[in-house]
C-alpha positions in Angstrom: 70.8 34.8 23.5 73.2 37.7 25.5 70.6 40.1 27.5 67.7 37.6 27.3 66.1 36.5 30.5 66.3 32.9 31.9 62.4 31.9 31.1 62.9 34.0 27.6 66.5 31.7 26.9 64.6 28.4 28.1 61.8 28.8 25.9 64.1 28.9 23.0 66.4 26.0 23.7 63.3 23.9 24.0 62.3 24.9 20.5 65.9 25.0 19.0 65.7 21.4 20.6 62.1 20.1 19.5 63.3 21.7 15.4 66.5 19.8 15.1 68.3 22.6 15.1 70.4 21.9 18.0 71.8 18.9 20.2 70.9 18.6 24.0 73.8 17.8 25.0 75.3 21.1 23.5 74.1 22.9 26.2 76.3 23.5 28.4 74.2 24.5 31.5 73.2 21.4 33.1 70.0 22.9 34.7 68.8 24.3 31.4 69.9 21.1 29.9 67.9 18.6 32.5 65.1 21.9 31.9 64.7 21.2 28.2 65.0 17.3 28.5 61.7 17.5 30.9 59.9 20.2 28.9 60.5 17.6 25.5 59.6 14.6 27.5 56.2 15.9 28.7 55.4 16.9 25.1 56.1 13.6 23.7 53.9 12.1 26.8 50.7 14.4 25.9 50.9 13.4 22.3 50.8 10.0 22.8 48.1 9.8 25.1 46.8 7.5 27.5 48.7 4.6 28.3 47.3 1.1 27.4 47.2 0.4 31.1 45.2 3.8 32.2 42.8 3.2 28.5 42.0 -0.9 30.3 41.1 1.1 33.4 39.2 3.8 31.8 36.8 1.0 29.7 36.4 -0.6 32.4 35.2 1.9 34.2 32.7 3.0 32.2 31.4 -0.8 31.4 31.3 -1.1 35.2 28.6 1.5 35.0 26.0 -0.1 32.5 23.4 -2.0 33.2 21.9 -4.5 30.6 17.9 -3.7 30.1 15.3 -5.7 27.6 14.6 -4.7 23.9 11.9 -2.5 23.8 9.6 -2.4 20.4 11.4 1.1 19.9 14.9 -0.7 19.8 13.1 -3.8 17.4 11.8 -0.9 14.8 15.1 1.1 15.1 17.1 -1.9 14.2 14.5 -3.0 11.2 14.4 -0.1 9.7 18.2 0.3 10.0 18.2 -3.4 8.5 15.8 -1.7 5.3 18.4 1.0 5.1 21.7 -0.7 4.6 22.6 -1.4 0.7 20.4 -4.5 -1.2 19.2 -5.3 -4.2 16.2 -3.2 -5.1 13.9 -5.8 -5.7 15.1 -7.2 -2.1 13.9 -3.5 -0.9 10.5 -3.9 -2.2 10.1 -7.4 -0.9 10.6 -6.4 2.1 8.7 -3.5 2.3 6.1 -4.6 0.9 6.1 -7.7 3.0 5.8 -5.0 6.4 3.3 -3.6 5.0 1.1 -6.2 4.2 1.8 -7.3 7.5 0.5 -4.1 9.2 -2.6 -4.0 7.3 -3.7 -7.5 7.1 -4.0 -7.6 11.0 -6.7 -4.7 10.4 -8.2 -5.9 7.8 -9.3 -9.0 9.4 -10.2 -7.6 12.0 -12.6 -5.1 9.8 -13.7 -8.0 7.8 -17.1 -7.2 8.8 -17.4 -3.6 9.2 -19.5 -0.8 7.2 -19.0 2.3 6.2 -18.6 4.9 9.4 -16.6 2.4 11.5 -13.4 2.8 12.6 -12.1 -0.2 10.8 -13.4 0.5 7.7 -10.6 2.6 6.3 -8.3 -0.2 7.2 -10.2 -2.6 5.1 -10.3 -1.1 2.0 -6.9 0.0 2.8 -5.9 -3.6 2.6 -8.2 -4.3 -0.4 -6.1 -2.2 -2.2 -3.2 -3.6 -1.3 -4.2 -6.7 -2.5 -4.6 -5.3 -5.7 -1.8 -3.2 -5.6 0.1 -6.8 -5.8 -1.8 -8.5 -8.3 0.2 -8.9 -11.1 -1.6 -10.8 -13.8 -4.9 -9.8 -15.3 -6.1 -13.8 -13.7 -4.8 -12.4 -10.7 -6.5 -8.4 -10.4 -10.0 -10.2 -11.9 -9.7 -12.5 -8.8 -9.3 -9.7 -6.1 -11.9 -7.5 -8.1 -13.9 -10.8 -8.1 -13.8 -11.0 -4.2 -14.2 -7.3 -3.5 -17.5 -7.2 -5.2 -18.6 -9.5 -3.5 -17.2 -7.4 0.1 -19.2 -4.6 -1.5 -22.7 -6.4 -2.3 -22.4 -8.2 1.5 -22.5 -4.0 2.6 -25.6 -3.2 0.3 -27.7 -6.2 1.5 -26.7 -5.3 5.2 -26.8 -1.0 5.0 -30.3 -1.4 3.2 -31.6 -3.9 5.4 -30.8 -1.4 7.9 -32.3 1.8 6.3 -29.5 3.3 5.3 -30.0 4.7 1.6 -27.0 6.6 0.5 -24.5 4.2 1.8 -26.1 1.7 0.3 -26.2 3.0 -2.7 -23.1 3.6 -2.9 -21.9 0.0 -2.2 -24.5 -1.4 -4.6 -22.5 0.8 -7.1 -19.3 -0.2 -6.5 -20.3 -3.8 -6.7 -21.3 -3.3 -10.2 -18.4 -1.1 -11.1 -16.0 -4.1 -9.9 -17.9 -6.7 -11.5 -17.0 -4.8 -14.8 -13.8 -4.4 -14.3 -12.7 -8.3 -13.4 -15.1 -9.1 -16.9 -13.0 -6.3 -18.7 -9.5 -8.1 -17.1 -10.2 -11.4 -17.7 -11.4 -10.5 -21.8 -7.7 -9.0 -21.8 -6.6 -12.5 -21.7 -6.2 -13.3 -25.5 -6.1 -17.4 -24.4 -8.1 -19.3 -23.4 -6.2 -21.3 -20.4 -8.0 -23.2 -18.1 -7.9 -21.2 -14.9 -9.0 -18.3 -17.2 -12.0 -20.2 -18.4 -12.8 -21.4 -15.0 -12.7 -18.2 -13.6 -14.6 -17.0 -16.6 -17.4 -19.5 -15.3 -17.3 -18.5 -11.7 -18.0 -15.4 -12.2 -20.5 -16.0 -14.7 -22.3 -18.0 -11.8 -21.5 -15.8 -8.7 -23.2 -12.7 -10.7 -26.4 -15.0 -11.6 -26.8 -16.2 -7.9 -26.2 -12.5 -6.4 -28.9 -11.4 -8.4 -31.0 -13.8 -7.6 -30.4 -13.3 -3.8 -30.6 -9.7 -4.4 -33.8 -9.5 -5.7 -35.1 -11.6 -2.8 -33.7 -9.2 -0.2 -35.8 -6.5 -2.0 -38.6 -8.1 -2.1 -38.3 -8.5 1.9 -37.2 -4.9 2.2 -40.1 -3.4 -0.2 -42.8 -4.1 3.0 -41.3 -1.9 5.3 -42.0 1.3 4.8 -38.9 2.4 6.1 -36.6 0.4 3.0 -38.8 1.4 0.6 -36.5 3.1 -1.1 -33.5 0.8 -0.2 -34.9 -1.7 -2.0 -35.5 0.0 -5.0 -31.7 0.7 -5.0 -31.4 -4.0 -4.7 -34.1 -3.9 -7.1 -32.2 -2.1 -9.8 -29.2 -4.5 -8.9 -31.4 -7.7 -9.4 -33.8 -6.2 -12.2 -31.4 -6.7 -15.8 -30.8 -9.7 -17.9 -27.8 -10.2 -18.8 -26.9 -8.2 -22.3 -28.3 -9.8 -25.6 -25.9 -9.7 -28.6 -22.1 -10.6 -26.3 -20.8 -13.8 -24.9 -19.1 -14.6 -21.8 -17.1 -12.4 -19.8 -18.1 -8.9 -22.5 -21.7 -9.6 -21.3 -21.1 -10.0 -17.9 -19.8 -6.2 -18.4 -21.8 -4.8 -20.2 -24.5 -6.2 -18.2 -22.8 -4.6 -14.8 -21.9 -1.2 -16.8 -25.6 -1.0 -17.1 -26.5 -1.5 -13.4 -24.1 0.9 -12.4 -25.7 3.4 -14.9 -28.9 2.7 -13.9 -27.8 2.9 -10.0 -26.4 6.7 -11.0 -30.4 7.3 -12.0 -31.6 6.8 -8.1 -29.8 10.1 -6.9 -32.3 11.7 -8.6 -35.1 9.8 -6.6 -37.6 11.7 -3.8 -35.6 11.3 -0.8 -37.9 10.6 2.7 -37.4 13.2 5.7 -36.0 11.0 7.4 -32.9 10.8 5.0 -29.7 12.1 5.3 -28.4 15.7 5.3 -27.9 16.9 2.0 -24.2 16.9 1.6 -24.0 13.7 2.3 -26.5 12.8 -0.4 -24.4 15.0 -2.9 -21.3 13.1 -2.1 -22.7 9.6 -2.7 -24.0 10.8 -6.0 -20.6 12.0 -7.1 -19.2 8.7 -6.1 -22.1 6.4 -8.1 -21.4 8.5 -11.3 -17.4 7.9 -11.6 -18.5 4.2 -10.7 -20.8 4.0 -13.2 -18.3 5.9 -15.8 -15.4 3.2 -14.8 -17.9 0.1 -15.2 -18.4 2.0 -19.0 -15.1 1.9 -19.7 -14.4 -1.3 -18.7 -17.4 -2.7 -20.4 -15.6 -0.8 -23.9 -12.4 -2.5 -22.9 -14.1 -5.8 -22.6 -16.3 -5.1 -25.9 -13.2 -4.0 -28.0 -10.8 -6.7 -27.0 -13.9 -9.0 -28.1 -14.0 -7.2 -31.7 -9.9 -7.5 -31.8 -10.1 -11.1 -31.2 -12.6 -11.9 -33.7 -10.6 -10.0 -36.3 -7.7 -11.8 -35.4 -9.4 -14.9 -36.0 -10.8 -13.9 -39.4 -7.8 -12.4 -40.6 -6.4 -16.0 -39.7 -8.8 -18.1 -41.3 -8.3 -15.7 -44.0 -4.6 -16.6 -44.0 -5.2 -20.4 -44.0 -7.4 -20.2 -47.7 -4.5 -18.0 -49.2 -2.1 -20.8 -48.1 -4.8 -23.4 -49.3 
């Protein structure tokens, strides 16, 4: 350290110090010596911070400056979505979920219980429709909601033609038969007979007679107004069939419903009144009654060949009972 200045020979004591590679109290020069012992002290002070005293003093502080406010519905959604994010079960996930949403959309769909097409609340109610079907889980179950929908849909046709209004009308008289199909072709998936099958076998059997019936005196109403001429032809078609010759049970309550809904795909084709619709509008509603009326087909098939299945399964096992014999 000969020829090196005074701030040049402090700085290295202080690191000779802080390495180990030299004692303090080797230094002979008491001011450099008290030097380096301040110079180490205030590097051991910054690295270990605060104090617990000035940290207590500091916290409070800062808590001294909040002030408590109410949970807004912001802070309540945060912390349930936050609660739907933290690890669970899957299953638990999907309750819970699903639980919000039915939630959300049930509100609506009472509240739309009524509605028709071109209202605000009718998106919300088929929303929730679907929902419901979304969750039915058994064949019993999905015939039920389809079961209940049709009649949602046939409640629209009476009111829209009542009121004039052709397409939409149409359109809902459509779907009613397309959903009558399908809960037929659900409930002939059920290979046994149980009783709440066979009862809701029955029920429908009688809700599709009655509809009919009241159907066909709504178009007879309608069909002396010029103005729902043509809407009652549409309930007519509804009303007109007998229920298919040559099936039993729920195969000819869909085949008999496959064949409305074909039928109903026949009235786009109908002279339409100047007082009808635009155009487009007609186009889209006849693009909606054909894929009806293809659906109600297929499920009228489904129904038909699950009937053939189970008949063979029942000769084949009759069969079986004389080889045993």
């Amino acid at each position: 350290m000969v020829g090196a200045s005074r701030p040049e020979k402090l700085d290295r004591l202080i690191e000779s110090v802080a390495r180990g590679e030299r004692e303090l109290a080797s230094i002979r020069d008491a001011k450099l010596r008290d030097a380096v012992r301040v110079a180490l002290r205030m590097h051991m002070s910054a690295q270990s911070g605060l104090d617990a005293l000035a940290r207590e003093r500091m916290r409070d502080r800062v808590l001294a400056s909040l002030r408590p406010r109410h949970a807004t519905f912001a802070d309540r959604a945060a912390v349930a979505f936050e609660m739907l994010a933290r690890p669970a079960p899957y299953a638990v996930r999907v309750i819970a979920v699903g639980a919000l949403c039915i939630a959300t959309i049930a509100g609506a769909t009472v509240a739309g219980a009524d509605t028709l097409p071109d209202d605000p609340l009718y998106s919300f109610k088929l929303a929730g429709e679907d929902l419901r079907l979304t969750f039915a889980l058994s064949a019993n179950d999905r015939a039920s909601v389809q079961l209940s929908i049709a009649e949602h849909r046939l409640a629209e046709a009476e009111a829209l033609a009542t009121s004039g209004r052709d397409e939409d009308a149409l359109v809902a008289s459509s779907t009613y038969s397309q959903q009558i199909a399908e809960a037929a072709a659900e409930l002939a998936e059920l290979g046994e007979l149980q009783p709440e099958v066979v009862a809701l076998a029955a029920q429908l059997d009688d809700r599709f007679n009655e509809q009919r019936s009241r159907v066909q005196l709504l178009a007879t109403k309608l069909s002396a107004d010029p103005a729902t001429v043509r809407a009652s032809q549409i309930l007519q078609v509804v009303a007109a069939p007998t229920l298919a010759p040559g099936l039993y049970g729920v195969q000819r309550i869909a085949e008999t419903a496959a064949g409305v809904a074909e039928d109903l795909a026949t009235q786009t084709v109908l002279p339409v009144a100047p007082r009808a619709s635009a155009q487009p509008r007609a186009i889209r509603a006849a693009e909606v009654v054909r894929r009806n009326a293809e659906q109600a087909r297929a499920a009228a098939d489904r129904a038909k060949a699950k009937n053939a299945k189970n008949k063979n399964s029942g000769y084949k096992e009759y069969d079986d009972r004389g080889d045993r014999d």
